[in-house]
C-alpha positions, 0 to 999 in steps of 0.5 A: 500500500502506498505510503499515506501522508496528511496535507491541510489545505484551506480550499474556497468554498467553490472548490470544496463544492465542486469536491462534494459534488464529484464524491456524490456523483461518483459515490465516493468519499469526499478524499478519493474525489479530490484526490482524482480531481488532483490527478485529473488536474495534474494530468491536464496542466502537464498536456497543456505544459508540454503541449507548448514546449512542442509547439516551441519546439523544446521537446519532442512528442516521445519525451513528452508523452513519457514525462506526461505518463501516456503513449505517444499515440495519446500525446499525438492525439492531443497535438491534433486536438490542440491543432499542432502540426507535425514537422517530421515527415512520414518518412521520418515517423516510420524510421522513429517507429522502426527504430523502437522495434 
């Protein structure tokens, strides 16, 4: 089991309804629902984070989907929702995949 550690935190009222609606939506106390809007949240804010920094061209979509924790094929995904386009040729994204082979 995963170590466990208290945190306080003095939330707006806004932010602990929104967590009380979650936990009676989902049925869940009201931990596991802020826990869940934290990594929720978290994941998010790294997409939009590393989303620009490709755009920028400071990090490659591989480097970002590991540092995210999901596959390339979602970061690509997310690239096209954010209307990003790819500088590498098709060519050089089957010699990428070979290369992983």
């Amino acid at each position: 089991m995963a170590e466990v550690e208290f945190l306080g935190a003095r939330l707006e009222k806004e932010i602990i309804e929104m967590v009380e609606e979650t936990a009676k939506e989902e049925r869940v106390d009201k931990t596991k629902a802020l826990k869940e809007l934290i990594q929720l949240g978290r994941k998010q804010f790294l997409i939009q984070k590393y989303m620009e920094l490709y755009r920028l061209g400071r990090c490659s979509l591989d480097k970002a989907a590991q540092a995210i924790g999901i596959t390339v094929h979602e970061m690509m995904q997310e690239a096209i929702k954010a209307g990003i386009k790819s500088s590498q040729s098709i060519e050089e994204y089957k010699k990428g995949l070979q290369l992983l082979e």
